[in-house]
N, C-alpha and C positions, 0 to 999 in steps of 0.2 A: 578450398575444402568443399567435400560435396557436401548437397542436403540432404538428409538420411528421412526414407518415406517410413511412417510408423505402419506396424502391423495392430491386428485386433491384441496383441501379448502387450501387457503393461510394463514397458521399460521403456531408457532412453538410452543413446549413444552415449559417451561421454559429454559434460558441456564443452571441455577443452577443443573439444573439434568443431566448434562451429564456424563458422564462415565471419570475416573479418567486420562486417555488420552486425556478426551476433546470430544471425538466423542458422537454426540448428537442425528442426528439424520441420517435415509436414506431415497432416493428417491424424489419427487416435480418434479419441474423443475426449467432452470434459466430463468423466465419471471423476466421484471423490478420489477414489484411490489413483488415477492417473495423475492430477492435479497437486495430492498432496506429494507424490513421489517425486514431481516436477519440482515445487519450491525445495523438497529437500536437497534435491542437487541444483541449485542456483537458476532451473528453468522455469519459462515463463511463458503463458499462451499472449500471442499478440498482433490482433485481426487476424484476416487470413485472408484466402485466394481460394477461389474456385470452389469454395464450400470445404476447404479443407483447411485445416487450423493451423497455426503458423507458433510455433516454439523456435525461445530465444533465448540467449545467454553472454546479453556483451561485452566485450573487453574494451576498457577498463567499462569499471561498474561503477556506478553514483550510490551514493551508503550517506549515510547522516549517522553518526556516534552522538546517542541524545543527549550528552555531556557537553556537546561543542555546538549544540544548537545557537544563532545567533539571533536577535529580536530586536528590529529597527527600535529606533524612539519616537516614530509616529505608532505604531503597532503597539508598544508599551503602552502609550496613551490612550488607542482606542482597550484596552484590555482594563486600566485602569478605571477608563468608565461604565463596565461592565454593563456594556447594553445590549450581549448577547448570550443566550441561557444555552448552555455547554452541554450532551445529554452524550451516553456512550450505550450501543447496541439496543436504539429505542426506535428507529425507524431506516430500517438496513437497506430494506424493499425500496424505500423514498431515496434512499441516496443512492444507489447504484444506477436507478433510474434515472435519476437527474443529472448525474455523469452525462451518460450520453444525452439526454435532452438536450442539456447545454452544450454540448460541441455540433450537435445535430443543428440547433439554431445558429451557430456560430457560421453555420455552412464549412466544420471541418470534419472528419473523417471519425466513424467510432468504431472499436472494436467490441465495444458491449451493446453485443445485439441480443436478442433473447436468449439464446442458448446460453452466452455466458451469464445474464441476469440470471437464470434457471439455477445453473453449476453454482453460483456466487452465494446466489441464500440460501443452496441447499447445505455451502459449505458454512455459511453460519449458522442455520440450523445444528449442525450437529457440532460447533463452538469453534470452528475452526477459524472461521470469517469474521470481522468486526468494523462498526462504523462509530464513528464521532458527527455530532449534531448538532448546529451553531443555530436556534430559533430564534428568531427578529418578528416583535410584537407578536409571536404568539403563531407564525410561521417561518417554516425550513427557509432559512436562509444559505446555507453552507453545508459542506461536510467534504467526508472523503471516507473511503472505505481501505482494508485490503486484510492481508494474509498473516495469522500469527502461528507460530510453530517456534517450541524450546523459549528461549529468549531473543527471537527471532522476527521481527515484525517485517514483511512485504507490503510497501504501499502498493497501492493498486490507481486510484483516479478520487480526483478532489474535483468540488464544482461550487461556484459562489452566486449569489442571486444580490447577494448586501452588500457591500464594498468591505473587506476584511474579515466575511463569515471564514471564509476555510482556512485565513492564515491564523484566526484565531482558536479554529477547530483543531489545525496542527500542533501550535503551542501546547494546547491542553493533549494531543496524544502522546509527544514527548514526555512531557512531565508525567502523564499516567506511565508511560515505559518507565521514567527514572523510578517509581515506585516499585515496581514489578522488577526493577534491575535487568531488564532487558541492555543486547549489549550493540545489537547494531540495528536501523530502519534501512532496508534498503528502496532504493528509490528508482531500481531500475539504469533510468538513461538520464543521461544530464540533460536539466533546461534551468535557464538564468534562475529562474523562480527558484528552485529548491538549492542550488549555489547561492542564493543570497540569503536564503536560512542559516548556511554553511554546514552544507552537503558536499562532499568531496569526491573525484574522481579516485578507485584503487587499481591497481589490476587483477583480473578475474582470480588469478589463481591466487592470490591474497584474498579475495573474497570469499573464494569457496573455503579455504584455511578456516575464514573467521567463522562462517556459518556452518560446518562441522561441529566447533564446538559449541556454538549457543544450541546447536540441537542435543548437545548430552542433558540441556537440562529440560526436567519434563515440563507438558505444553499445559498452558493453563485454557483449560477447554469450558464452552459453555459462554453463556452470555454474560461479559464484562459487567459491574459495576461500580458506582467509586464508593469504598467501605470504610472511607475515612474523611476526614472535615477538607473539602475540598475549593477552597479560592485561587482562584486560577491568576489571580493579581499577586498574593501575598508567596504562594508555593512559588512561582518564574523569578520571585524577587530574593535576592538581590542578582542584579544581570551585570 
């Protein structure tokens, strides 16, 4: 399959045609409306080449159904001891930052260079974008950000500074989905991590199916809060 080069006009190819990697398409920009047109049809920006942005759509896809989430029994234990204060759309800027911070120290590769940091809050700003907050004694320990649209959640990058901050930031993003009745997270590309949450390979065009219709329902925009008695030990339980 070719790589189809964008034009300044906001649209995309289909994602069906992308190249057996995933890679769809190059070049655009991240304006909202590009961005959000992209998640609605199953695309995604990711790094890029030569100052030109890299959109992607791969077959199969990694999805988590927040029903089938799975929660080790060391993980239950650290959650039971609740020694990590859980915060949702309280420090977006901090996390997305520390995404790449921490793969920058790791010496691996990031694709949230500024411009996407810029796109990313601009897209929470105006409620599209959302983070989870995991503080240990009284700083960021963890989190992870990404994309919400219908009943529709796009992860985006998670980063841990505590040993268990961001798996325990994902637990409580699930369980805030199960609230909201959201019906799929997608997760992008498979890594052991998010398979042992139990995260599952689909194929795309079963993906794009599912995520059609969680966009019939409307987006709950604006900055998250949790607006009900929230224990992140007692809500996961019973597992």
């Amino acid at each position: 399959m070719p790589v189809f080069l964008l034009s300044d006009e906001i649209k995309f190819p289909s994602p069906q045609l992308a190249r057996n990697d995933g890679l769809l398409a190059v070049g655009g920009d991240l304006s909202q409306k590009r961005l959000l047109l992209a998640y609605s049809m199953g695309i995604f920006p990711w790094f890029s080449y030569e100052n030109h942005i890299l959109w992607w759509s791969p077959d199969p896809r990694l999805v988590l159904y927040p029903y089938e989430i799975k929660v080790s029994k060391t993980l239950k234990k650290v959650i039971q001891k609740d020694i990590f204060h859980i915060t949702i759309d309280q420090a977006f800027n901090q996390v997305i930052t520390s995404c790449a911070r921490i793969r920058l120290q790791k010496n691996e590769g990031t694709w949230i260079d500024e411009d996407m940091v810029k796109a990313y809050c601009s897209l929470h700003e105006s409620g599209f974008a959302h983070s989870v907050e995991a503080w240990y004694e009284g700083e960021l320990a963890g989190g992870l950000y990404g994309v919400s649209l219908g009943k529709f959640f796009s992860g985006e990058s998670m980063f841990t500074r505590v040993n268990n901050a961001s798996k325990v930031a994902l637990v409580f993003l699930v369980e805030y989905l199960k609230k909201l009745s959201f019906d799929i997270i997608d997760c992008q590309v498979s890594t052991k991590h998010l398979i042992n949450f139990g995260a599952r390979e689909i194929p795309r065009k079963d993906f794009l199916k599912q995520l059609e219709k969680s966009l019939e329902a409307p987006t709950k925009k604006g900055r998250w809060k949790c607006n009900f008695e929230f224990s992140l030990w007692s809500l996961c339980a019973p597992w």
